[in-house]
Every structure is written in C-alpha cells, then in structure tokens.
C-alpha positions in Angstrom: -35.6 10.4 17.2 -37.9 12.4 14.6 -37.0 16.1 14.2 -40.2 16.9 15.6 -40.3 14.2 18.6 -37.0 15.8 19.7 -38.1 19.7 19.9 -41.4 18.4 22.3 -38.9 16.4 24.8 -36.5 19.0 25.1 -38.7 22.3 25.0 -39.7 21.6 28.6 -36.0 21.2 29.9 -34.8 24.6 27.8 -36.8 26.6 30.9 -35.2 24.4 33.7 -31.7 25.9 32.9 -31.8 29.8 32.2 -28.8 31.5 31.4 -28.7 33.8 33.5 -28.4 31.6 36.3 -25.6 30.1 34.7 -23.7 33.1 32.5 -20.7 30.7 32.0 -22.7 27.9 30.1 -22.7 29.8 26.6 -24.7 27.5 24.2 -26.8 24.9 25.8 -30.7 23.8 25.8 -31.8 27.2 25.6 -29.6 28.3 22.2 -29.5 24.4 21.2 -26.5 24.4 19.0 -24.1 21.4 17.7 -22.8 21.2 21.4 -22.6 22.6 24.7 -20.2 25.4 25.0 -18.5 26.3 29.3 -16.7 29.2 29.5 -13.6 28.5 31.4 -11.6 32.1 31.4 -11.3 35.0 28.9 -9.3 32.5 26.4 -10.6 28.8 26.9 -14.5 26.9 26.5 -15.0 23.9 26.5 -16.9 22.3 23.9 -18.6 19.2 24.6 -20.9 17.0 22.5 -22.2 12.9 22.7 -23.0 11.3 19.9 -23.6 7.5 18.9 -25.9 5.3 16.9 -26.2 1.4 15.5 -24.1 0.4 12.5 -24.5 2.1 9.4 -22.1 -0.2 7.6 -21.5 -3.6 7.9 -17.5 -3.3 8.2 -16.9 -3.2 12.1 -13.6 -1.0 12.1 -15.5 1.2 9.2 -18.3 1.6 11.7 -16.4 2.4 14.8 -14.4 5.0 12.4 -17.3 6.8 11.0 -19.3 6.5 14.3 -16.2 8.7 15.8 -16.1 11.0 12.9 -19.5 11.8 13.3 -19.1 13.2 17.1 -15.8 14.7 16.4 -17.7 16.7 13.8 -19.7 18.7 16.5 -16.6 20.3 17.9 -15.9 21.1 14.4 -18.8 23.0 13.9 -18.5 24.7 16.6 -15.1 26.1 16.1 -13.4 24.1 18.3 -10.2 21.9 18.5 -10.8 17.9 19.8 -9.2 17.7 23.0 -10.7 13.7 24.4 -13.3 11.5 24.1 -14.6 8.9 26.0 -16.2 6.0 23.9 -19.8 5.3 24.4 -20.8 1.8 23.7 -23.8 -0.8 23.9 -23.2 -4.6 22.6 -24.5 -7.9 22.7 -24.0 -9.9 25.2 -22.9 -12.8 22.5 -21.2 -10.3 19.6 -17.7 -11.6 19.1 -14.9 -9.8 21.2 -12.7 -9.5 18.1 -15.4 -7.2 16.7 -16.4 -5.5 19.4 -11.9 -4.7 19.3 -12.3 -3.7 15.8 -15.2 -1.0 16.1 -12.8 0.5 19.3 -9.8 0.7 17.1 -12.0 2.0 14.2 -13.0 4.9 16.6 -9.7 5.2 18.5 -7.7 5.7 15.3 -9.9 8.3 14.0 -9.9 10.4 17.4 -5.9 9.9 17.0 -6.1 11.5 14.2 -7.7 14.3 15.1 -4.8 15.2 17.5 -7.2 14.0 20.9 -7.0 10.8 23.3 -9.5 8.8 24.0 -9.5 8.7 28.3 -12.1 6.3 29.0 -15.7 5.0 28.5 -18.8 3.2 29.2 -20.5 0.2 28.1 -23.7 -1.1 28.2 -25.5 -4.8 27.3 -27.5 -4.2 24.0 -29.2 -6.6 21.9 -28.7 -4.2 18.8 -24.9 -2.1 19.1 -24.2 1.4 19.4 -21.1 3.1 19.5 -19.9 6.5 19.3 -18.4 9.1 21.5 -18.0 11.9 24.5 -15.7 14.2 23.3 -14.9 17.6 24.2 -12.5 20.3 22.9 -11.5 23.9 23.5 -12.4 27.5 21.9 -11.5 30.9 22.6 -14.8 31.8 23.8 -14.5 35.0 21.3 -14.2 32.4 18.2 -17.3 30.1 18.9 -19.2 29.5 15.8 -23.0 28.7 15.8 -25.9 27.6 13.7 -27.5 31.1 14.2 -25.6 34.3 13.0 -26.0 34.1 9.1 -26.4 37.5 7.3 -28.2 38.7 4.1 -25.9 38.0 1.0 -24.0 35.1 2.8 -22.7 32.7 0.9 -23.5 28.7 1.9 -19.9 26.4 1.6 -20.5 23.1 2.2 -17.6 20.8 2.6 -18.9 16.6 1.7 -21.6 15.7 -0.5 -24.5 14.5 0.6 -26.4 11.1 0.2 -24.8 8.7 2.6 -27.9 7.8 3.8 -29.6 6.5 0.8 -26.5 5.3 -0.5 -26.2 3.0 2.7 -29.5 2.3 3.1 -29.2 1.5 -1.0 -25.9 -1.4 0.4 -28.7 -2.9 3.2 -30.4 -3.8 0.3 -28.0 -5.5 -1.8 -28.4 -2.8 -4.8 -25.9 -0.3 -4.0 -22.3 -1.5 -6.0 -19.0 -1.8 -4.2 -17.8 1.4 -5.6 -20.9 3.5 -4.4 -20.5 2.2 -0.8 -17.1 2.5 -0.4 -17.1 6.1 -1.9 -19.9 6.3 0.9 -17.7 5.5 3.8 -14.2 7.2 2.7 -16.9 10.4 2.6 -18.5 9.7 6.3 -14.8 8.4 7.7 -13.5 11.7 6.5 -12.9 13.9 9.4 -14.0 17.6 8.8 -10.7 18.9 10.8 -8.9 20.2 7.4 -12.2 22.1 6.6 -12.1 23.4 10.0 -8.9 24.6 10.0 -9.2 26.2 6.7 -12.6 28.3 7.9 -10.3 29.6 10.9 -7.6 31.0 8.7 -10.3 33.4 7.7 -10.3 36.6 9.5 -12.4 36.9 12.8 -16.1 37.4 11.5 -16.1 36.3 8.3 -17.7 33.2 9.2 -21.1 34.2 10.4 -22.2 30.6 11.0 -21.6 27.1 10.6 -23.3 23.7 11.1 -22.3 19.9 10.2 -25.1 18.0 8.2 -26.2 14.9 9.9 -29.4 13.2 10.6 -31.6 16.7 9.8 -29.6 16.1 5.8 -29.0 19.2 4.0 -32.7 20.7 4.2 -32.8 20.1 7.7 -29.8 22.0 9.1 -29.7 24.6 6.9 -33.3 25.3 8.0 -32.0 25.1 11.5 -29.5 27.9 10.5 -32.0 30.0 8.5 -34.2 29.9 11.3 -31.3 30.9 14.3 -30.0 33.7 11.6 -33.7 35.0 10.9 -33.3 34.5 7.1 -34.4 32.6 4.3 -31.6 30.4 2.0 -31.5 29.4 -2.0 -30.0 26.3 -2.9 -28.6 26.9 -6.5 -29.7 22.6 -6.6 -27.7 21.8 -9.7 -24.4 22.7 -7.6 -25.2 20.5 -4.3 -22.9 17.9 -4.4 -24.1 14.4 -4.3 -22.4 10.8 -3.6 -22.2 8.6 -7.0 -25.4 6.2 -7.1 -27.2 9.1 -4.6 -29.6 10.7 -7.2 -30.3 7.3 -8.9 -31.6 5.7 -5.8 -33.8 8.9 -4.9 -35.0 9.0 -8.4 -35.8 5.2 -8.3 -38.2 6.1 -5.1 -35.9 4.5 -2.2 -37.3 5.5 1.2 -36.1 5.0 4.9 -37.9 6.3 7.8 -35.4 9.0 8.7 -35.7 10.8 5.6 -39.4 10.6 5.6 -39.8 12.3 8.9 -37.6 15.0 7.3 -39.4 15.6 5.1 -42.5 15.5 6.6 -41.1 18.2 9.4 -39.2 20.5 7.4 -40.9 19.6 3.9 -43.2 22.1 4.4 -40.7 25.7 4.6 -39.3 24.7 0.8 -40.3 26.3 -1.9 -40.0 26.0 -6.0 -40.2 27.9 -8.9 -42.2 24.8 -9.6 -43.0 22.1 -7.8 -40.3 20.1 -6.4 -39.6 16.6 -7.1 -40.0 14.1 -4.9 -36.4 12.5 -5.8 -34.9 16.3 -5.2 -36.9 16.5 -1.5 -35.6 12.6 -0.6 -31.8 14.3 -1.4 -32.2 17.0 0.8 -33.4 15.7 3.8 -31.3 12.3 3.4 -30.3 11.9 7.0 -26.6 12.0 6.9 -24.0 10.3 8.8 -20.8 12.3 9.5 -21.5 14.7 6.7 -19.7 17.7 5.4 -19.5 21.0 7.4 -21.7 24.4 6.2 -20.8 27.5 6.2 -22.6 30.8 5.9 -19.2 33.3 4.5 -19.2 36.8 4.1 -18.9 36.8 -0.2 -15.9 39.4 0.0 -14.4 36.2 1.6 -15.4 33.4 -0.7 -13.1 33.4 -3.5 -9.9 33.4 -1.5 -11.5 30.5 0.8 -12.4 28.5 -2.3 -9.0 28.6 -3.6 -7.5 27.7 -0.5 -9.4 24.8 -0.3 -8.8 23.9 -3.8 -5.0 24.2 -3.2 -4.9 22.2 -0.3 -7.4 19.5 -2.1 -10.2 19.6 0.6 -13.3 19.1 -0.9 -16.0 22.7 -0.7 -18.6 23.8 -2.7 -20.8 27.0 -3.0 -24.1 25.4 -3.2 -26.6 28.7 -2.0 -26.7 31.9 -0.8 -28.5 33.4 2.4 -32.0 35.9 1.5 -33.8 38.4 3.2 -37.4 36.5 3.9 -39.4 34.1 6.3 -36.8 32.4 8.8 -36.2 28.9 7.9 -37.6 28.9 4.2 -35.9 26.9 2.1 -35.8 27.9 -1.6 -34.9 26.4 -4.3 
C-alpha cells in the first residue's frame, strides 16, 4: 500500500485508541513508529512489529532470509533486542513443499541468528506467496528510540546502501548481472543487529532518533523523521551510498510502481539548488527491502561512532545533517 493510501486507512483508527486510556502502550497508532512499544515494568517493553510481503528474489531460502531480516529490522530501530517470532505465511495451494521448507529455514536461520526463536505461526492459502514475520523483543522503556526526536545540528548515519529495489526490480527483468543481484541480497539478508549494537554503546541520548529504510526508500523515512523531529534534513547526495548497477538503472529511466508513488507523495517536500534529476528522485524514494538503519547523532558523537564502526567493519556512512526549517523538507 501507497504512502498516501496507508495515512487515510489508519488516521481514523489513531482516535479509537488514545493514550491516555492506555498509558502503558508507549508508541502505537497515535505516535505511529517502526513498532508497537508495551510497557511491562520500570525496566522491560516489549517491542512488537509484523511484517511480510511476496518474493523479491527468486531464490526461495534467499527470500525467506531477507523476508525475516526485514521484520527483525523494526525492533532494531526501535532499540530493541529480538526476543521471537512467529512466521507469517501465505502459499499456493500447488507450490512445491520442498520450497515452501526452504523459504522457512531461510527465515528461521536468520531469526537464529539474531539470538531469538521462532515459537510458532500461521499460514494461509495464496495464489501469489508471502512470508515474513511476528516478532517481538524487549527495551528498557528509558532507551526506546523513535523516528521523531532529531535535533538541529544532528548528524544522519545510515548503515546499508540504498537501491535494492531497482536493483531487483532491474534482475525481474533479466538486465541486472549476477554480481549486482547478489550484492543486492547479501545487503537485504544482512541483519542490522551489529549496527544496533554499535548505536547503544553510545551514551544515553546521543541518539536522538533512528528509523530502518524500507518501502518509504531513503526520501521517504527520512521525511517521516524530519516531520516527528519538526526539522528539515540535507542530503550531502554525493555521499549516499548506493548498490553497484543502482544509479545506472535510475539513470536509464527504470520505474516500478512503488517508487513512483514515492515519489509522487513525498516528491513534493524536496528541494534543490537546482532542479533535481529525475534519476537522483527514483534513488531516493526506491522502496527498500530490509535496508540499512538511520540515525540522527549528536555531532560531538559522530567521529568516535564512525570509527567504531569502521573497526568493527560494519558498514555506516554520514550522508546529511538535520536543519532548522519546514518539518519534513527534504534538501538536497
């Protein structure tokens, strides 16, 4: 569902549950966030999030893996540490047992690896498949990290390039080569625990917010942060990291409808010295699948995170840099 679709079904139901009938539920419909956050007791939430969508690659253990990483990657973002998941899946009624086995294991492994069990499930009869996850995991409900929150002179750490979606849409068409689509899915297979852990060594409140990029792209989330911190953000563009093959599929004009409703909702909040490319817009609002975390950092912060990550080889880059100015715009 459209960016746009999505805010008029779910604007009615924010109303419907008020926090202050329900003072433990700290993030839900009415501060939508990257999941749902319960306080339990002064030191435990619980973090909850559901995620899953049809294959984005054709591999069926690849699929199940990335389809995992993706939902995973909401706890992430929201400080949190995976705890279980239950696996959400639709199939065919005819699709081969042995692949329906591999997309399971695909997702099981990756949720092992994250240090969580999956418990359970549900599955469905569907002429196309889905699969992805329930999960949930735990936060002291002091350290809960949201979209919202970013400050004036903030710096913007993102932690995967972006492009997975044109690069697999590129692979659906026969013109993406082996190298770009497997790049591709070692990116969206990645889990974003290591980045995760890295962002909580920092001292309490030097992350002011954080976000994972999925199927808003870059543009999109980072709007949706601008907009919950009440701030405007600058891409420094030439430093966004992008997926080998990414920019030469956007420059050759290759379009999907995802990142055309992106860019049709949030298009219109970026601005340019100039005006901006179309092949620059189709990059930053190419839906992602299980992309990197962002990260709005207090700057006297930055440097020592950046060399952590680089001594630990997790991928981060500084990419922008939070402004005083109209929530949401997005400048570049």
């Amino acid at each position: 569902m459209g960016p746009e679709a999505l805010a008029q079904v779910l604007r009615p139901l924010a109303g419907m549950f008020h926090k202050d009938a329900w003072p433990d539920l700290l993030r839900g419909l009415g501060e939508p966030d990257d999941a749902a956050v319960w306080k339990l007791d002064a030191e435990r939430a619980l973090v909850l999030t559901a995620d899953f969508f049809p294959p984005v690659v054709d591999d069926p253990y690849a699929y199940g893996a990335i389809a995992a990483a993706n939902a995973l990657s909401d706890l992430y973002a929201m400080g949190a540490v995976p705890l279980f998941a239950l696996n959400l899946a639709s199939f065919p009624a005819d699709l081969d047992p042995a692949i329906i086995g591999e997309i399971l294991r695909g997702g099981a492994d990756k949720v092992r690896e994250a240090g969580a069990v999956v418990a359970g499930g549900h599955t469905t009869t569907d002429p196309e498949p889905k699969f992805g996850l329930a999960a949930a995991g735990l936060v002291h409900p002091d350290r809960v990290l949201t979209k919202g929150g970013a400050r004036a002179g903030d710096v913007l750490v993102l932690t995967k390039p972006i492009g997975a979606g044109l690069i697999t849409t590129a692979a659906m068409r026969d013109l993406a080569s082996p190298a770009e689509l497997a790049t591709a899915i070692a990116s969206m297979s990645r889990l974003n625990n290591e980045a995760a852990r890295l962002l909580r060594t920092l001292p309490a409140g030097a992350v002011h917010a954080l976000t994972d990029i999925t199927g808003f792209g870059l543009g999109g989330h980072t709007y949706e942060m601008a907009v919950g911190s009440g701030l405007a953000v600058r891409f420094d563009w030439p430093a966004v990291p992008l997926l080998p093959g990414a920019e030469r599929f956007a420059r050759e004009g290759l379009s999907f409808g995802g990142a055309r409703r992106n860019v049709g909702y949030y298009g219109a909040h970026l601005r340019g010295a100039t005006e901006v490319p179309e092949w620059v817009q189709a990059l930053l609002f190419d839906p992602q699948t299980s992309g990197g975390l962002l990260a709005a950092v207090a700057p006297e912060h930055v440097p020592a995170l950046l060399e952590l990550f680089d001594r630990e080889a997790v991928p981060a880059w500084r990419l922008g840099v939070a402004e005083t100015g109209p929530a949401g715009e997005l400048r570049l």
